[in-house]
N, C-alpha and C positions, 0 to 999 in steps of 0.2 A: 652491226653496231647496236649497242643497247638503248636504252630508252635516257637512260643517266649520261651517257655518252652524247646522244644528241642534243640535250638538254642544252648540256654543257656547252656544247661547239654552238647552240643558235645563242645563248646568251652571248660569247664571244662575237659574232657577227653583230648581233643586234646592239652592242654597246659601240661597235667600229662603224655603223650604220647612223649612229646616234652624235658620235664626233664626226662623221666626215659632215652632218646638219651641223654643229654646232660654229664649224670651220670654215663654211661654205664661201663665208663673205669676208673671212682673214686672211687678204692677200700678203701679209709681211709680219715675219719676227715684232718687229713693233707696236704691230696690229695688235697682234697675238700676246704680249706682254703688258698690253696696257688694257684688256679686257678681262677685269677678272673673272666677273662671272661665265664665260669662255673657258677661261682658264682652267677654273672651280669644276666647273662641268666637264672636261676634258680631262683632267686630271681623278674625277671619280670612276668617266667608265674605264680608264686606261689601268687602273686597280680593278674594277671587274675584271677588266679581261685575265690579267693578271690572275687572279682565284681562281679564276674561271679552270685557264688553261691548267692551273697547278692540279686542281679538280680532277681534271680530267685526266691528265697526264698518270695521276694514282690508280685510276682505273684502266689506263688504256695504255703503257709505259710502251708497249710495240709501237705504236702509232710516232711516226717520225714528223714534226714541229718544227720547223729554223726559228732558231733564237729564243728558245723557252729557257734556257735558264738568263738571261737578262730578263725576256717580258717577266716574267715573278719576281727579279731583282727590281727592277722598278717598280712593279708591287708595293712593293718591300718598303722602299724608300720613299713612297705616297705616303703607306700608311703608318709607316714608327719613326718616320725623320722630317716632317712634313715642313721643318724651316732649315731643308738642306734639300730641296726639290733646282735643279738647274734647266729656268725657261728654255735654256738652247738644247739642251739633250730632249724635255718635252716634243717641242719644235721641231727635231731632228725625225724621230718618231713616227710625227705627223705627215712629215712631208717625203719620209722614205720608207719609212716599215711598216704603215699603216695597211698601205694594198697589198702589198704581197704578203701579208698575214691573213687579209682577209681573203683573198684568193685561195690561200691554202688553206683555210676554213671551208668555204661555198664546196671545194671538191671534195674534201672528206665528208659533207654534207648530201653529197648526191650519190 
């Protein structure tokens, strides 16, 4: 793995590292939708990750990712639709995709 390649894969961790703090203490959708700055912050690194992976994936297109082209969709949809963002798909995210993305980071890491 190259030096660009790991780069890439620890800024992905380090942004999912960074929401799983920022969520720590958001036990509920409603928690979670009436904190924006939570929100704000959650919705930034989740567009890192997003770049990140799309990054990465240009240099590394062998390397197998579940669900890379949604994570860049949503990207996508952070950064050029950003009053068309849907709390519950965020939320969803959170509470299902989040580890076992980051799981399959940490391994391609080691």
């Amino acid at each position: 793995m190259t030096e660009e390649e790991k780069k890439f894969l620890t800024d992905i961790c380090f942004s999912i590292e960074l929401i799983e703090d920022f969520t720590k203490d958001i036990v509920s959708f409603d928690n979670y939708i009436n904190d924006y700055k939570t929100k704000s912050a959650v919705e930034r690194h989740l567009a890192i990750v997003g770049e990140a992976l799309n990054k990465f994936l240009k240099i590394s297109a062998h390397t197998q990712i579940e669900n890379t082209s949604e994570i860049i969709s949503l990207r996508n949809r952070i950064i050029h639709s950003y009053d068309n963002i849907d709390d519950a798909i965020i939320w969803a995210v959170l509470t299902r995709h989040l580890l076992p993305l980051k799981k399959q980071i940490v391994l391609l890491l080691e």
